[in-house]
N, C-alpha and C positions, 0 to 999 in steps of 0.2 A: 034221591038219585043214588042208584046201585053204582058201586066204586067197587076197582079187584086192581092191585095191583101185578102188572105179568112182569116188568122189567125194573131194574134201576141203575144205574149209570150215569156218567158224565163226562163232558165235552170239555178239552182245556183250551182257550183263547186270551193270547200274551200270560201266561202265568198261571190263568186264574182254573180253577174249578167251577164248573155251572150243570146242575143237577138235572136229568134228566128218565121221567117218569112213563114207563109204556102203562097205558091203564083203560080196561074195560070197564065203559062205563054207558050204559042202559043197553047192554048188549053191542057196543061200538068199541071198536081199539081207537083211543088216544094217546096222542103225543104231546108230554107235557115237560117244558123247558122253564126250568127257576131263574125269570128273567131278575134281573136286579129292580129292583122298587124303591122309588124315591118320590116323595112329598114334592108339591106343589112349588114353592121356592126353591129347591135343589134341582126340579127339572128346568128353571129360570138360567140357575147358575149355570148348568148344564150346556143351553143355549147360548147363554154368554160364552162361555168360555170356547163353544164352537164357531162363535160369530168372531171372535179374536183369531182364530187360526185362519180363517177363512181367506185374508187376501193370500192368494201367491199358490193357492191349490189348485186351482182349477189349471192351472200349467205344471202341475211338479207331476212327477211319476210315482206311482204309487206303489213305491218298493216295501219290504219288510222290515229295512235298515230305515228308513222313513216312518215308518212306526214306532218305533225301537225309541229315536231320536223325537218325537214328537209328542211320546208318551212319558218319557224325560222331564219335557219344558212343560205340558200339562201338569202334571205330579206338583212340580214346582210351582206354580202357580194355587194350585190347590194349596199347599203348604203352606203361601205366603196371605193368601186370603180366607182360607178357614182353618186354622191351626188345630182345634181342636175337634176333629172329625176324627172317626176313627179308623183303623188301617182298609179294612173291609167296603165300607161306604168310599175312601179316599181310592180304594184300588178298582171298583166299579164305577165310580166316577166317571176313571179316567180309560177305561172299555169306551163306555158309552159314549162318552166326547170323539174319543176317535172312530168307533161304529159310524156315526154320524156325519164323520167330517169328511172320515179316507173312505169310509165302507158302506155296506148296504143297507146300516141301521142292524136290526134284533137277527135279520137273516146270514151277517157273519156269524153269529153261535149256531146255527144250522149246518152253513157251511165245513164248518170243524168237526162234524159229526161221523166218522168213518164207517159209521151204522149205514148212513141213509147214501142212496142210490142217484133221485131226484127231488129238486125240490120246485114247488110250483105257486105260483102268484095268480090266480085265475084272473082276479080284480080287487081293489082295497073294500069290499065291499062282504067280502068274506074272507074265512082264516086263511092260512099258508097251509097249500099240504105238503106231505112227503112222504118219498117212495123208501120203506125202508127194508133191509135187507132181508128182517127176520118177517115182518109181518104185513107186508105190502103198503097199500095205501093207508096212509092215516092223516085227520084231520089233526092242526099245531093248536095251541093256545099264542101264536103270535099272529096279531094282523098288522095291516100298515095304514097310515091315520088315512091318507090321501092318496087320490087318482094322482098327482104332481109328484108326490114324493115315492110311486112305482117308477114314474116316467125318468125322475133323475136319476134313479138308479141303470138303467137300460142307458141314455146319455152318458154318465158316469164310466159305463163299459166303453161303449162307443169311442169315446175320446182317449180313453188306454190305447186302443190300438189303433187307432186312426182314422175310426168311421164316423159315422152320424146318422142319429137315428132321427127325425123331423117329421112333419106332418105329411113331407114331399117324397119322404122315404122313411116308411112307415113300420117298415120291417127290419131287423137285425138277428146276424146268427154269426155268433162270436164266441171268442172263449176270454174264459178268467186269467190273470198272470199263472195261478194254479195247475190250469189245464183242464178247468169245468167248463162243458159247453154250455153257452148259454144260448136262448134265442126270445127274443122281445118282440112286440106287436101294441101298436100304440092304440088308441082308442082316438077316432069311431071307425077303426077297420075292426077291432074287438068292442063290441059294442056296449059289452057290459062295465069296459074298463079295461087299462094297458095292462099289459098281460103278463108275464114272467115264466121261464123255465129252463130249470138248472140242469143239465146231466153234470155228475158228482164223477171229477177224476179220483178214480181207486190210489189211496196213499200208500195202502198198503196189500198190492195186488195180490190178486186168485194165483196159485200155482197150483199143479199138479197134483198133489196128496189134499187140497181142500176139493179139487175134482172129484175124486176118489169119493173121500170122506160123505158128500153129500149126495153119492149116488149119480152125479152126471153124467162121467163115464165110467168102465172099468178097465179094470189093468191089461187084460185080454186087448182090448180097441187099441188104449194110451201105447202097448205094446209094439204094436203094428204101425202106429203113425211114426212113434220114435223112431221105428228101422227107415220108412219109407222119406222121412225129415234125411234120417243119416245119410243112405243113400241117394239122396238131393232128386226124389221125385216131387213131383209139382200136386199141392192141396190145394184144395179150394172148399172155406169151410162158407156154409150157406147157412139162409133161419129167419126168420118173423125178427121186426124189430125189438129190441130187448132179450132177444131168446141167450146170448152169451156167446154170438158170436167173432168177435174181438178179442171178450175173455180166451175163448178156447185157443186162440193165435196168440194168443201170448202165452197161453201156457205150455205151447207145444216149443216155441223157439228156444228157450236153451239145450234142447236135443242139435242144437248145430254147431258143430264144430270151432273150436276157438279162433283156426287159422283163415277160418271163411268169411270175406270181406260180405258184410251184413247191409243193405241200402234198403231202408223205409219210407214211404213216400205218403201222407195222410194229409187231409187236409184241417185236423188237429188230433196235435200229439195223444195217443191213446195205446201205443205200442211200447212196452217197457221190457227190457232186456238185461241181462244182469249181465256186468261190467267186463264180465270178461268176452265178451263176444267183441268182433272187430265191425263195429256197429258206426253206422254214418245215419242218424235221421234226418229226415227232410220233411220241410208240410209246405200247402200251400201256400199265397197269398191274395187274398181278396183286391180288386182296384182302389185305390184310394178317391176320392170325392169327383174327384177331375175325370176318373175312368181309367188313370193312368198304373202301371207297374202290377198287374195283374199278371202271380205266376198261376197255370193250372196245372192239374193232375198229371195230362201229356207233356206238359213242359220237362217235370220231373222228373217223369218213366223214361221220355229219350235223355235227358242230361245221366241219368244212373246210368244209361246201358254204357255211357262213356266213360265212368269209372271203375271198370273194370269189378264188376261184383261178383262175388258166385253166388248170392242169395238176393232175392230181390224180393222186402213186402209191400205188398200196396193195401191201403186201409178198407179201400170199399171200391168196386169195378160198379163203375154209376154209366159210362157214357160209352158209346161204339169205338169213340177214337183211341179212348184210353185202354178199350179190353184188344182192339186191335196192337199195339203197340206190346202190349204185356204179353200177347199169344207168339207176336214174333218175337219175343226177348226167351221164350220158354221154345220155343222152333231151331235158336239159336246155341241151346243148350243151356242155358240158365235154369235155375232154382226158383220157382216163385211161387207166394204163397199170399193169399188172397180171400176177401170175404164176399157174399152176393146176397141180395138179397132173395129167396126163395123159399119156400115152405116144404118141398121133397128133393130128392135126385132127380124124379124124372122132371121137375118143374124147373130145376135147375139147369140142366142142357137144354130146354125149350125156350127161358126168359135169355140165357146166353146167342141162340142162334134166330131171334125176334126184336122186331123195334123193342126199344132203340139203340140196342146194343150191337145184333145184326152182326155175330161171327160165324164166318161159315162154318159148316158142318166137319170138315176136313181139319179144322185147327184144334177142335176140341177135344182130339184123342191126347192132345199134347198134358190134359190134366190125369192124373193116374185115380187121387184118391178123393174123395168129393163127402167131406163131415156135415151132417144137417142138424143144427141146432132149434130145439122146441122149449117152449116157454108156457108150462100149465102155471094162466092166471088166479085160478080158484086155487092152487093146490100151493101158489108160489114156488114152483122149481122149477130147474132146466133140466133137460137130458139131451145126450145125443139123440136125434131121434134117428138118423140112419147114417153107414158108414157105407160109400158103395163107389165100386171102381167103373170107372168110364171105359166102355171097349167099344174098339171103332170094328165098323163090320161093312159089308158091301151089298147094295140090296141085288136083285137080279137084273137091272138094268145097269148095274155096273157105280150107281150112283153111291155114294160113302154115307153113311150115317153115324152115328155112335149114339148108343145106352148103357145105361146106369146099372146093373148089376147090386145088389141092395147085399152086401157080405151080414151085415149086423143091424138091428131094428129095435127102437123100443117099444114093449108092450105095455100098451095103459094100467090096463087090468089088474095086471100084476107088481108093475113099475120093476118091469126087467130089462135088461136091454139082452136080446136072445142072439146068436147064431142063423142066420137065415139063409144063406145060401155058400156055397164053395164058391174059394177063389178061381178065375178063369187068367187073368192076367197080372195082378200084382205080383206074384212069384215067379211068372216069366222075367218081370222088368228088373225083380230084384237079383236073377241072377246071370240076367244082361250085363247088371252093374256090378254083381260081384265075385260070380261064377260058386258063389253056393251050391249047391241041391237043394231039393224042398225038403230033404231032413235037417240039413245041417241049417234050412233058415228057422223052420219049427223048432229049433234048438236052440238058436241065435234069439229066438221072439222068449222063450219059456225064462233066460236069463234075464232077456230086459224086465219081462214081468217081476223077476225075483227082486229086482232091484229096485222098481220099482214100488211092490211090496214092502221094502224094507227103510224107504222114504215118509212110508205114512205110518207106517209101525213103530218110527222112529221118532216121528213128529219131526221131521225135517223138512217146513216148507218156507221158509223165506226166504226171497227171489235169488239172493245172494249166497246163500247157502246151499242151494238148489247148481246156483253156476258153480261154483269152487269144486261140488264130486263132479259133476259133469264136467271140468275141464279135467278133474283127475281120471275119469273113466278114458278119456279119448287120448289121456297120457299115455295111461297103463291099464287097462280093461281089469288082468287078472289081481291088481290091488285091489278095487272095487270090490269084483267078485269075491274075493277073499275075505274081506271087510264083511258082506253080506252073506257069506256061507256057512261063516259064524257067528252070523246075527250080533257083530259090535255096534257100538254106540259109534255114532259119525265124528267123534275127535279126533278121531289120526288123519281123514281126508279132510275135516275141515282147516284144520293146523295147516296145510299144505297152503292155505289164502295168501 
């Protein structure tokens, strides 16, 4: 068997180190995790000492400080019953007892993994795979013994937060304490076997210079949304699912102002904001067993427009009642900024004003800038695939339409993202709102570029250091500028934290 090693790395879970292997092997990318291995009476002990914790779990909550403390009394135990084990085997020991007891068994050391994207449980009948960042899909070297021991796992979540997953209700879509979605499918509605699959919340989220960096967008695009964010026009970024479009709303929000009251509406948290924004989030909640205390999407969009927001996100426009409500919050003069599912512009205003969404024609000019995010699977990357302004127009019979207008587009070919058409109306609305000219806005865009520029040139992208010059830009503009005209290093505006 032909072996190549492409990667190596590893995962920390409570303390420990656990070694992890990307490896081409008979022409296939592998994902190989250095589980802990223990003999035949050690995985007894193992048991035992999980069958000992075992009353009083099934109702405790399963905090970090609960591991913390339980990995404590375990240790202790080991200590007292095999004295002379040594630190390594005593300190994997007591992983795997708790894996087992609090967690999802071998797929917490997945979990820890800030490489991987998704992870997925088809059936215990084959390995674990996972989505990983650098190399797409690959097969684990973990599998899980039993169909019983997928299902407790999916159970196990369920009962976190207050669901049930059962023969009668077969289905669950929930998330981790973490903020990883999950969603489970019990068998024999999956017929092969209950099912598992992870989306991985980013620990350590995409900004702006990793955009850059990997060619998704460029400074030119990133340019124009920062002004269009400043000036509190209304985005709506679209895309295939997985294409990055979440990612790109988050990367775009700390272009907003510090003193702008920030309201997030999702129905799991996947919207992350650096701290200096004046940020309220909100997510749904599911019915509990009964049917009862179910909040939804609409519930949240009219309770935000009552707290007085100037910025208003919502995670995904799914339903007519909720795009209705958002379109009269932005009619209203609001800020809102939102994602859809769609594959172009023009697909975009067609899935908006069609079942089951079903908004008239007339509300839609209220969006200005409309980002489409694409996802080549063969090639593993995203790019913007088109940046394009919504313009409303009148046909001859006096009826209102609006179209998409395509400003920027990417080329496969080449993997460019090009110029493709002159602006008609973002330059109008830009200096509706701030009485610019179209040189002094070309002038206004060329600085953000520079600064832009001098973000990823700088290597300044984490989320919090990103907020601090951004609250320092919208302090003092011409410090920043100053900073960046002489190409400093970022210590004097970070210092200001």
């Amino acid at each position: 068997m032909a072996e190549q090693l492409k990667e190596k790395y590893s995962v920390k879970l409570d303390g420990l180190d656990f070694e992890v292997d990307i490896k081409l092997v008979d022409k296939e990318l592998r994902y190989y995790l250095a589980l802990p291995v223990f003999e035949e009476p050690t995985k007894v002990f193992v048991n035992t000492l999980r069958d000992r914790l075992a009353p009083g779990m099934e109702t405790a909550i399963h905090t970090q400080k609960l591991r913390e403390n339980l990995s404590k009394k375990i240790g202790s135990w080991i200590d007292a019953e095999a004295p002379n084990i040594g630190k390594e085997t005593r300190d994997n020991l007591v992983v795997s007892v708790l894996n087992k007891s609090l967690g999802m068994g071998d797929l917490e050391f997945l979990l820890k993994d800030p490489s991987l994207e998704e992870i997925v449980v088809n059936s215990n009948q084959e390995s674990v795979r996972v989505y990983h960042k650098r190399y797409g899909w690959l097969p684990t070297n973990i599998t899980i013994e039993s169909d019983e021991e997928v299902q407790n796992y999916a159970k196990l979540v369920a009962r976190e937060i207050g669901k049930e997953i059962t023969i009668n209700a077969p289905l669950l879509d929930a998330h981790l304490p973490t903020g990883d979605r999950i969603n489970a499918v019990l068998t024999p509605i999956s017929d092969r076997g209950t099912t598992l699959s992870i989306r991985m919340f980013a620990r350590d989220p995409w900004t702006f210079p990793d955009f850059i960096r990997n060619g998704t967008i460029t400074p030119e695009i990133l340019s124009l949304l920062w002004m269009a964010i400043q000036y509190e026009l209304n985005v709506l970024i679209s895309g295939g699912t997985g294409s990055g479009k979440t990612s790109l709303l988050n990367i775009l929000m700390p272009f907003i102002q510090p003193n702008h009251r920030v309201i997030s509406v999702e129905d799991t948290r996947e919207i992350q904001l650096p701290h200096f924004l004046y940020w309220c989030p909100m997510k749904t909640r599911s019915p509990n067993p009964e049917g009862e205390g179910e909040i939804t999407m609409s519930d949240l969009i009219v309770n935000a427009l009552r707290m007085r927001p100037d910025r208003i996100i919502l995670g995904e426009i799914r339903k007519g009642k909720d795009a209705e409500i958002l379109f009269e919050a932005m009619h209203t003069g609001h800020s809102v900024y939102s994602t859809l599912h769609a594959d172009t512009s023009y697909q975009t205003l067609k899935r908006l004003t069609n079942p089951p969404i079903n908004v008239p024609a007339t509300m839609l000019e209220s969006i200005h800038l409309n980002a489409v995010m694409y996802r080549d699977r063969m090639k593993n990357i995203r790019r913007v695939y088109q940046l394009a302004e919504v313009i409303p127009e009148e046909t001859v019979g006096g009826e209102s339409v609006v179209k998409a207008n395509v400003l920027y587009r990417w080329k496969a070919r080449t993997d460019e993202i090009i110029k493709a058409a002159d602006d008609v109306r973002i330059f109008q609305e830009i200096n509706m709102h701030t009485g610019l000219s179209k040189a002094e806005i070309t002038e206004e865009l060329k600085k953000k570029e520079n600064i832009i520029n001098w973000f990823v040139g700088k290597n300044v992208r984490k989320l919090e250091d990103i907020g601090t010059v951004m609250r320092a830009y919208y302090l003092d503009p011409e410090d920043v500028l100053n900073v960046v005209g002489k190409n400093q290093g970022p210590e004097k505006l970070l210092a200001l934290e």
